[in-house]
C-alpha positions in Angstrom: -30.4 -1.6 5.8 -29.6 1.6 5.2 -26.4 1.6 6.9 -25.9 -1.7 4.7 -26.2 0.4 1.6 -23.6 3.6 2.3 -21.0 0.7 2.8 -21.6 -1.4 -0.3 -20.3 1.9 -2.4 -16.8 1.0 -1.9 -14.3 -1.3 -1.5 -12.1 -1.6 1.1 -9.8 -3.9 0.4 -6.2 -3.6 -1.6 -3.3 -5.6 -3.3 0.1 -5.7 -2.2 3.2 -7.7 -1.8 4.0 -9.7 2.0 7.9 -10.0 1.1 10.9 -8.5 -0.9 10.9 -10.6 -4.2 13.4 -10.8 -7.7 13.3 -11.3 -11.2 15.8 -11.4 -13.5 16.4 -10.6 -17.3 18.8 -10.7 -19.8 19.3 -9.5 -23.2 22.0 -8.8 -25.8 24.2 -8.9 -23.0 22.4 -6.6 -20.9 21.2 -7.8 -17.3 17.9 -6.2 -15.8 17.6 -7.1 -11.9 14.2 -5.9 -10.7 13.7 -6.0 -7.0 10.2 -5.5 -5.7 9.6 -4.3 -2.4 6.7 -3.7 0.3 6.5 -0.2 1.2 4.0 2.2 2.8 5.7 5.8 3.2 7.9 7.8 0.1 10.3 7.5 3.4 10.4 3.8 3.0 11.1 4.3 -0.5 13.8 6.5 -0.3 16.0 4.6 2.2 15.4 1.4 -0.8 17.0 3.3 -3.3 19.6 4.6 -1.3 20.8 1.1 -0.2 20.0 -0.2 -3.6 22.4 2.6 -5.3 25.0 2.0 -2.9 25.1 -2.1 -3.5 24.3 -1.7 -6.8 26.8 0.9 -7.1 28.5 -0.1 -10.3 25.2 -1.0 -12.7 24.4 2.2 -15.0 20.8 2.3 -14.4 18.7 2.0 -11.3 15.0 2.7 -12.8 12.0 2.5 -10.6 8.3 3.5 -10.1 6.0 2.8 -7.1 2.8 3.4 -5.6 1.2 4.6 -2.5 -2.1 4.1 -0.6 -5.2 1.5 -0.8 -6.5 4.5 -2.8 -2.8 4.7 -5.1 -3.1 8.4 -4.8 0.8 8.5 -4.6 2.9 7.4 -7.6 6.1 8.0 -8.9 8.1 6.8 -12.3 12.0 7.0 -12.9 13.9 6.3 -16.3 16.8 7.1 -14.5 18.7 8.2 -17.6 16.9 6.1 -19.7 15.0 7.2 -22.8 11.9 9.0 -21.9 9.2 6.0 -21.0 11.3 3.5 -21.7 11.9 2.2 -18.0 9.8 4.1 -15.3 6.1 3.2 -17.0 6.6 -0.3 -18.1 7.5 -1.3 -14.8 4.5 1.2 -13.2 2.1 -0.8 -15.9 3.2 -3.9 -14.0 2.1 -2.1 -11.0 -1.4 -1.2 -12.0 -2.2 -4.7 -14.4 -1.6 -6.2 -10.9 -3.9 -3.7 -8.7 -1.3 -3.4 -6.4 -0.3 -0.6 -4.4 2.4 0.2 -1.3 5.1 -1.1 -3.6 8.1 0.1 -5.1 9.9 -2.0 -7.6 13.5 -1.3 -8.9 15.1 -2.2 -11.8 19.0 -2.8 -12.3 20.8 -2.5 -15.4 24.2 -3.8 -15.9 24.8 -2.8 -20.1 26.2 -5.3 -22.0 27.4 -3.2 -24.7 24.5 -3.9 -27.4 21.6 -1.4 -27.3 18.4 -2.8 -27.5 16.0 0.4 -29.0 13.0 2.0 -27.6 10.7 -1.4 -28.1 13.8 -3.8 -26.3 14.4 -1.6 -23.3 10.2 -1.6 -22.7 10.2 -5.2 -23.4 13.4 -5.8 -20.9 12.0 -3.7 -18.1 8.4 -5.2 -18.7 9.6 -8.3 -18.6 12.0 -8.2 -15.5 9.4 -6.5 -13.4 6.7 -9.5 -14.2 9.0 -11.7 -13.2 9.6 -10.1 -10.0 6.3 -10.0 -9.4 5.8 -13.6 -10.6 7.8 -14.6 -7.7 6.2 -12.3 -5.1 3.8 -13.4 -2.7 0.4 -11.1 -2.7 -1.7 -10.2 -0.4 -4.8 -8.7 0.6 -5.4 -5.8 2.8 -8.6 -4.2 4.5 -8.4 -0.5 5.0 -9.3 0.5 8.5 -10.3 3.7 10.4 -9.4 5.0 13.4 -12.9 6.9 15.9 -12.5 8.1 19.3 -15.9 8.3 21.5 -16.1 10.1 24.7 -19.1 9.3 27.2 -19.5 8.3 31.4 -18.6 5.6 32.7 -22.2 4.8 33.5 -22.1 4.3 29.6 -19.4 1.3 29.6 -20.8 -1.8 29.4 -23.6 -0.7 26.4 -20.1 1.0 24.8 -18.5 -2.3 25.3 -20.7 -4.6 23.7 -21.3 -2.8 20.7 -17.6 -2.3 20.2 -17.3 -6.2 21.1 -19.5 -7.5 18.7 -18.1 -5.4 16.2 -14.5 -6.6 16.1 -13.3 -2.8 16.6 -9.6 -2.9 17.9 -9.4 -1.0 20.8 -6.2 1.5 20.2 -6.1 3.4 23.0 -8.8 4.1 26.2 -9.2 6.1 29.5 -11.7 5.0 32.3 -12.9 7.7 34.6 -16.0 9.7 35.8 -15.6 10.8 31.9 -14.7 7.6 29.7 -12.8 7.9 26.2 -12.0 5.0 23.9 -9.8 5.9 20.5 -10.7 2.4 18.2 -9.9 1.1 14.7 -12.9 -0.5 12.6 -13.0 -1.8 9.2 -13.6 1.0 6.7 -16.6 -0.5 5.4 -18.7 -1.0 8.9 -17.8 2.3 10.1 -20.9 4.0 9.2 -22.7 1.2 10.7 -20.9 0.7 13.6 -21.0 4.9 14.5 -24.9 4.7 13.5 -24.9 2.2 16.8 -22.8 3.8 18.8 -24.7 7.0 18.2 -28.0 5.8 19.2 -26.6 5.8 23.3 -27.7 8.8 25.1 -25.0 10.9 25.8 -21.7 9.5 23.4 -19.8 11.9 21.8 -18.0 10.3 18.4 -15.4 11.8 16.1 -13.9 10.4 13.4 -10.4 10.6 13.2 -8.7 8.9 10.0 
């Protein structure tokens, strides 16, 4: 039970997309394209854009926000010469009203020669970044972390069972006279699971991610 309570104070679970996905929007001859992507580095992120500006070469604006982490601690908005706000936050508020995270979303703009004022270009991006988003396919993710446990091999078979009945994925492991197993958990049995591993004479546990 008291293990029970340290892991009921957060959640580890997140929102994100499974696939690429589009929306489209048009306005006063303008066209908005916003393309929503899966993404878990400001790596994968840049190498988007890039291809994006390259295919996309001829449109006048590629705007863009996105956001990084089960926690979102990483998050970036783009008006890409755009009036301040116009672009970049509409299409981050998409981002957050959905909870998601390890996403990017671009939008295109093609102008058609009409322009649409501060409330029609947040209205345009808004709009072509729900419909993206409309079309996406959401999933959830558990957050995991990654211990390491040293012990003899006399130890095994109690190590074993515990990590067995526990569903921890075994990453990486060395059997000797001195045994080490390096294992992913979910986030929110981790206390618990390290409380039981704890308990056998003689293990050495880290916590490593």
């Amino acid at each position: 039970m008291q293990f029970w309570a340290v892991e009921m104070l957060f959640d580890d679970t997140y929102l994100t997309i499974s696939t690429p996905s589009q929306g489209i929007y048009k306005e006063k001859g303008s066209k908005f394209i916003a393309l929503a992507f899966p993404v878990i580095t400001e790596e994968d992120v840049k190498v988007h854009l890039a291809g994006l500006r390259k295919e996309y070469h001829d449109a006048r604006h590629h705007c863009y926000a996105y956001c990084l982490g089960h926690d979102k601690s990483a998050w970036r908005v783009n008006d890409d010469g755009e009036p301040s706000g116009t672009a970049g936050k509409p299409i981050f508020g998409q981002i957050l009203s959905n909870d998601l995270t390890d996403i990017l979303i671009v939008v295109i703009r093609y102008f058609g020669g009409v322009k649409l004022g501060i409330p029609g270009l947040i209205n345009a991006y808004r709009t072509a970044t729900k419909e993206a988003l409309h079309n996406a396919i959401f999933v959830e993710k558990i957050v995991e972390e990654t211990q390491e446990i040293n012990f003899e091999y006399l130890l095994l078979n109690d190590v074993m069972k515990i990590l067995k009945e526990e569903q921890a994925v075994i990453l990486d492991q060395e059997f000797d006279n001195a045994c080490r197993i390096r294992f992913s958990v979910r986030q929110s049995a981790g206390v618990r699971i390290a409380g039981r591993l704890q308990k056998i004479r003689g293990i050495t546990l880290s916590f490593l991610t």
